[in-house]
N, C-alpha and C positions, 0 to 999 in steps of 0.2 A: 590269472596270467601272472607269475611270478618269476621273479629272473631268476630264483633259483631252481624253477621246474625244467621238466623235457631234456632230464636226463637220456644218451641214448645210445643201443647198446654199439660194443664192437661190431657186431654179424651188421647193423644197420647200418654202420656205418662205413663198414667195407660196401655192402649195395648198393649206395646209395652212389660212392664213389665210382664203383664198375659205371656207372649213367654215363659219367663224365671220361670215364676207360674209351666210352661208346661213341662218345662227341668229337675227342681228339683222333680218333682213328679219321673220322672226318676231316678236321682242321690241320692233323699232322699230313696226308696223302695229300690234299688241295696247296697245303700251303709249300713243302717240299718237295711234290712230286708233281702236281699238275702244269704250273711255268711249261717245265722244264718238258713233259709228257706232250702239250698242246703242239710246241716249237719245235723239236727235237722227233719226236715220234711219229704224233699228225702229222705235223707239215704245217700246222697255220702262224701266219706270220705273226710277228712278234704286237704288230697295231692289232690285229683281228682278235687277239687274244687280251689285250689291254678293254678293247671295246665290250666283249662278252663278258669279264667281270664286271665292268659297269655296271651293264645293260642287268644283268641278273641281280644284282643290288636294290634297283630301282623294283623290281619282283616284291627283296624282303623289306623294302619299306613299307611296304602295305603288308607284307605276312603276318609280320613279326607281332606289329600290338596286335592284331587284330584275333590271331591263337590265344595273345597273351589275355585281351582282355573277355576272350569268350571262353577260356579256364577260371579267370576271374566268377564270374557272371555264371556261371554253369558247372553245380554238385551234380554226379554219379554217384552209384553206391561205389565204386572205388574212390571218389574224393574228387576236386577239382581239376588232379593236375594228373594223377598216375595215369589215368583212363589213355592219353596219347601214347605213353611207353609201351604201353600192351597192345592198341590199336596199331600204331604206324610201325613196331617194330621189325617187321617184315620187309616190308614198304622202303624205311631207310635202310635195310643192307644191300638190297636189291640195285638202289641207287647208288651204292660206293661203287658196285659192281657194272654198272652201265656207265658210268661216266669213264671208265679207264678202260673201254672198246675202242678199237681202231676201229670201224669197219674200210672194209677196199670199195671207197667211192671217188668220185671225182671231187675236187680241192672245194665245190660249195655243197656237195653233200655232206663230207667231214665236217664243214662248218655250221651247217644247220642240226646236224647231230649231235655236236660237241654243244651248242645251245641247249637243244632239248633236252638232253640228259643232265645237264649241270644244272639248270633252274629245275628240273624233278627234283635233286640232289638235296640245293640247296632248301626246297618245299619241306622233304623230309626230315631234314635236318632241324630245321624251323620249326617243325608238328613236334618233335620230339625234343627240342634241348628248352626250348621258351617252354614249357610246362617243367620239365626238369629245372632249371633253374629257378622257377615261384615255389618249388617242393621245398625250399630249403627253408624257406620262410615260416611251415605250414609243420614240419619235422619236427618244431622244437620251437619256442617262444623264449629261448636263452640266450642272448646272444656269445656269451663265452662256451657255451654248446655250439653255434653255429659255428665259430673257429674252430672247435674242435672236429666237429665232421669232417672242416677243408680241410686240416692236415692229414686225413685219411685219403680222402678224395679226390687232392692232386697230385702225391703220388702213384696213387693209382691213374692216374689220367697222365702223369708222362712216361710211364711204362707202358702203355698202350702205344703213344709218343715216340717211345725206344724201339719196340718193335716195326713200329714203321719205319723207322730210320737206321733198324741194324739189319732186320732180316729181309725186307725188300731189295733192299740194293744189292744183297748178297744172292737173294733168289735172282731176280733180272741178271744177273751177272753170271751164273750159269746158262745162258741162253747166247749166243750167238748175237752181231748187232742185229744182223736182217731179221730175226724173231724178238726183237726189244716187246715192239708190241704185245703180242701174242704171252709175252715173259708177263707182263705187267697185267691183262686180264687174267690168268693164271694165278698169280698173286693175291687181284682181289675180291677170288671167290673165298677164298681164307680169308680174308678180312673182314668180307663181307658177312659170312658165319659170325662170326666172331662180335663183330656192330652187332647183332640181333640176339646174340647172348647176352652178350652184356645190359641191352638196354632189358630185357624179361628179366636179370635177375634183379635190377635196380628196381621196376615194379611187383615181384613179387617178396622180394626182401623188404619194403619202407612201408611205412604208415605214415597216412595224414594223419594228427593231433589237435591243433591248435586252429582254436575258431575266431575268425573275427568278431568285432562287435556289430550289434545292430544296431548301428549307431546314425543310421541315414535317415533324416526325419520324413517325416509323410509326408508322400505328395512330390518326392524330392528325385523320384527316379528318374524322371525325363534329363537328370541334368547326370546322372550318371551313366554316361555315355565316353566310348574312348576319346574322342575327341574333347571333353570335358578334362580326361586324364590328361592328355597331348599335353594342352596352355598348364596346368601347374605343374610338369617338370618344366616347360619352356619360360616360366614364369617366375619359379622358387629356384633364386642364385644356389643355397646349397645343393639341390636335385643336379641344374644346369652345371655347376661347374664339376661334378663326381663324372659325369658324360663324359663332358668333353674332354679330362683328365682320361678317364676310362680308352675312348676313342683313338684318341694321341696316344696311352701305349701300348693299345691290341695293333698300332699301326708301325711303332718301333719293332715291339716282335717278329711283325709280317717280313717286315723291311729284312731282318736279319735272317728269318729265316728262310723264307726264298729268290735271297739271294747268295744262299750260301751252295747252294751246286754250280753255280758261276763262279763265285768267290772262290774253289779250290779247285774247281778243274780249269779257271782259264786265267785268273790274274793270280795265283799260287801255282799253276802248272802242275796239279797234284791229278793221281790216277783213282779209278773207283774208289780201293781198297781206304784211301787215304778221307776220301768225302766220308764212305761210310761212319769211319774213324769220329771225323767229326759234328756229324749229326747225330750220333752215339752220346756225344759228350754233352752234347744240346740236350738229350735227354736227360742224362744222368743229373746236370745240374738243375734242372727242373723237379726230378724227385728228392735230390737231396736237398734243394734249398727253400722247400717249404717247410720239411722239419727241423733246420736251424731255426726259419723265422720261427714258429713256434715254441722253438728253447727259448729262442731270445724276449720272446712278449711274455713267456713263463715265468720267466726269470726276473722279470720287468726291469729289464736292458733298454726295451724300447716299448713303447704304446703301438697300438694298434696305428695310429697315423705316422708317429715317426718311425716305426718300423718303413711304412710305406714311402715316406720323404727317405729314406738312407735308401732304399731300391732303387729310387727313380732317379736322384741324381749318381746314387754308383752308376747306374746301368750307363750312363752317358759319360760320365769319366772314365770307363774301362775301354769304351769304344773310340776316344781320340787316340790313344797309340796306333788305333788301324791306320788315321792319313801317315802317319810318319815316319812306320819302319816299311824298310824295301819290302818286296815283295819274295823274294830269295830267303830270306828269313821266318819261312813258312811257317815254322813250328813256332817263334813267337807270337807273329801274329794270330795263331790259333787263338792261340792261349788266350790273349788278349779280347777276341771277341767270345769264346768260353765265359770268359771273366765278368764282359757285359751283359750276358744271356743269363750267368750265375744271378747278379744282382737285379735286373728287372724281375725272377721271377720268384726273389724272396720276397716281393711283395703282394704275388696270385692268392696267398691264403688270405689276406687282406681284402683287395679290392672284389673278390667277388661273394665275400658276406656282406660287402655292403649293401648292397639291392635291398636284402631282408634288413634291414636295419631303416634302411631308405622307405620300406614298405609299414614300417614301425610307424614312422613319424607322418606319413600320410594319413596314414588309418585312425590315427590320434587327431592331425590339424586340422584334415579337409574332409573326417569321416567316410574315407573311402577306402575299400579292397584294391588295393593293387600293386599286388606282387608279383601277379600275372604280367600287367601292362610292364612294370619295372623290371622286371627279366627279362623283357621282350628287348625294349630299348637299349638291355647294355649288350644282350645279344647282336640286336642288330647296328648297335656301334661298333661291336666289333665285325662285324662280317662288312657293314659300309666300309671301316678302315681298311678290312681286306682288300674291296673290293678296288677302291682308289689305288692301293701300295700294288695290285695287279695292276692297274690301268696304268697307272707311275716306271712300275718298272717295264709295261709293255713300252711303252713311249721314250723313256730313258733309253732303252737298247736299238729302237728303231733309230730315235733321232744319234745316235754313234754307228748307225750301220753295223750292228749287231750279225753277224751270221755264226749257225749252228758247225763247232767242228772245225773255225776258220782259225788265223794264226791270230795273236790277239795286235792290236793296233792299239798305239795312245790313247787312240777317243772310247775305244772300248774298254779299256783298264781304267780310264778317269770315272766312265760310267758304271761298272763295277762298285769298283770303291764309291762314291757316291750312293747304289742304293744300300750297301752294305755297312756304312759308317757316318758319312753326312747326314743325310736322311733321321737315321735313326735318335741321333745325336740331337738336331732340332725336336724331333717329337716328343724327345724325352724333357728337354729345358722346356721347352712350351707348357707339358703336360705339370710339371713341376708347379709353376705358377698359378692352375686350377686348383690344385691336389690343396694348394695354402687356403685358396675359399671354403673348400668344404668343412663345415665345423659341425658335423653330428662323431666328436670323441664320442671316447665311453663313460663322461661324465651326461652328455647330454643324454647318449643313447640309456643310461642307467636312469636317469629322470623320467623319461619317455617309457621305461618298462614299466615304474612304479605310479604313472597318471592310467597309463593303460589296466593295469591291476588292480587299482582304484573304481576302475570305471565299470570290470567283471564282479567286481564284487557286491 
């Protein structure tokens, strides 16, 4: 195991990236179109819908390790972690495709429906990104090869992104209001294809490579159990504070992102044309500002960490112009929340090679595989952060008397701007303060490849 092994090709690494093409179709539709779909489209009130993201969170606390640590635990002849891309791929398109049904029932049938379909969803989801995400760990034992994958990877994962936020709204938009729904099932049977492409090419394009050690003494398995895993990330301050950094800004992005069909149709008073405009731009700066950050770590401008300290506090400096300038001044404020969207996600090629970096240093300290259980966790930190920033802004718009299509009132504009820029603002200074605890650089992580390679040899 040498840090300059696991070289890996282009073709893999474009596969590898379609996985994550495959996840954000998921995470771009839920987080920009679902609010807005639940409220707007169903009919369920803005509390009912703050509670069901909860309530389904509560689901992948228990999914999440529990996928992750039975890929851990469990070789196939395809390897640990592909076997789910291939199995559930079916499975998870199906479910993009059920959760965006109206069906014509009475106000608690829509709502037992709108349950059942979104915890399938998010199940599939779950089966499929928590094994994709330990793959990365298992690709290549390099860690400047794992950044290198993510700069293939995410942007390919916000042109998936793009398309959900240029060609949806344009498709619904041809449709009539009283056929919105019927527009949006319509939509994502194409999407839904598309999720199941993606994830089969991502399994039939990658190879697992890289083996652990057998490093777990006799006699020792009763103690390798998830729960075992749970207490040393809740235990080990570097583990704990990559989380909860992690958490706070999959919670900032949430925040901006779905509240941005609020944010230009009702406190900017802008028309479809104009949101699509800017969910467009949400995208674009997501694919082009992972391969800046990559110039810039290339270049060595910046370290992989303070690459990620200049994201987290840009991201929260570009977002205080939003309390400031009127609201009449549309097009700066775009710009402006553009600008904080740009800078949080020059640091995605960053924070999600850490896992496998994180999976390094366990494998080494506490002689344990898991990269499985650590995929799982930042997974399900983010979907918990999702799940709160739903329940947050269900409640945020209920308690201003939030209604769909009405004229906008003060309490509603303050509530607006609040999940759209307050919010975010704290998550990101908050998450800033973690991101300073974690100390696996790339000096430690380079010491940790060369005890590991010691240890194969």
């Amino acid at each position: 195991m040498g840090t300059e092994s696991g070289k890996i090709s282009i073709r893999e690494k474009v596969c590898y990236g379609l996985g994550d093409s495959s996840a954000n179709i998921f995470f771009g539709m839920t987080m920009m179109f679902l609010p807005y779909f639940y409220t707007d489209v169903v009919g369920l009130t803005a509390s009912a819908m703050g509670i069901l993201f909860l309530i389904a969170r509560l689901v992948d606390a228990f999914s999440d390790p529990i996928i992750g640590n039975f890929a851990d635990r469990h070789e196939t002849k395809y390897g640990h972690y592909r076997p789910f891309l291939l199995y559930l791929a079916i499975p998870y398109g199906l479910s993009c495709f059920l959760v965006f049904l109206a069906p014509d029932l009475p106000y608690y049938g829509k709502l037992i429906y709108a349950f059942v379909t979104y915890i399938f969803l998010i199940l599939m989801y779950a089966g499929t990104v928590v094994p994709y995400v330990g793959l990365l760990s298992v690709l290549t034992d390099n860690p400047s090869e794992r950044l290198a994958i993510n700069s293939f990877r995410f942007p390919l994962a916000k042109s998936a992104f793009l398309l959900c936020s240029a060609v949806v709204p344009m498709f619904v938009a041809t449709y009539d209001k009283a056929h919105e729904a019927q527009a949006y099932s319509h939509a994502m049977i194409i999407i839904g294809i598309l999720a199941v492409c993606c994830t089969l090419a991502c399994f039939f394009g990658t190879k697992e490579r890289s083996k652990p050690l057998a490093v777990e003494p006799a006699g020792r398995d009763k103690d390798d159990t998830l729960f075992s895993k749970i207490k040393i990330i809740a235990k080990t301050r570097t583990l704990r504070s990559f989380y909860i950094f992690f958490a706070l800004t999959q919670a900032a992005f949430t925040f901006k992102g779905s509240s941005a069909i609020y944010y230009a149709k009702y406190y900017l008073g802008q028309n479809d044309a104009y949101l699509t405009g800017l969910l467009s731009a949400f995208s674009i700066a997501g694919i082009v500002a992972p391969i800046v950050a990559m110039y810039l770590i290339r270049k060595q401008v910046f370290n992989k960490l303070g690459m990620l300290k200049v994201a987290t506090l840009g991201a929260a400096v570009m977002a205080v112009p939003l309390l400031l300038i009127p609201s009449e001044y549309y097009l700066l404020s775009s710009t402006f929340l553009i600008l904080s969207t740009f800078f949080g996600e020059l640091g995605i090629v960053v924070y999600w090679a850490l896992p496998a970096d994180c999976a390094d240093y366990c494998e080494l300290k506490f002689h344990k595989k898991m990269a499985g259980v650590l995929g799982a966790v930042a997974l399900f930190s983010q979907k918990f952060a999702m799940s709160l920033v739903g329940a947050g802004i269900g409640l945020i718009l209920s308690l201003v008397s939030y209604q769909p299509n009405a004229a906008l009132t003060p309490a509603v504009s303050n509530g607006i701007l609040t999940i759209t820029a307050v919010l975010p603002i704290a998550c990101h200074l908050i998450s800033y303060y973690f991101l300073k605890q974690y100390d696996l650089d790339e000096e430690a992580v380079r010491d940790i490849q060369y005890e590991l390679a010691a240890m194969h040899d």
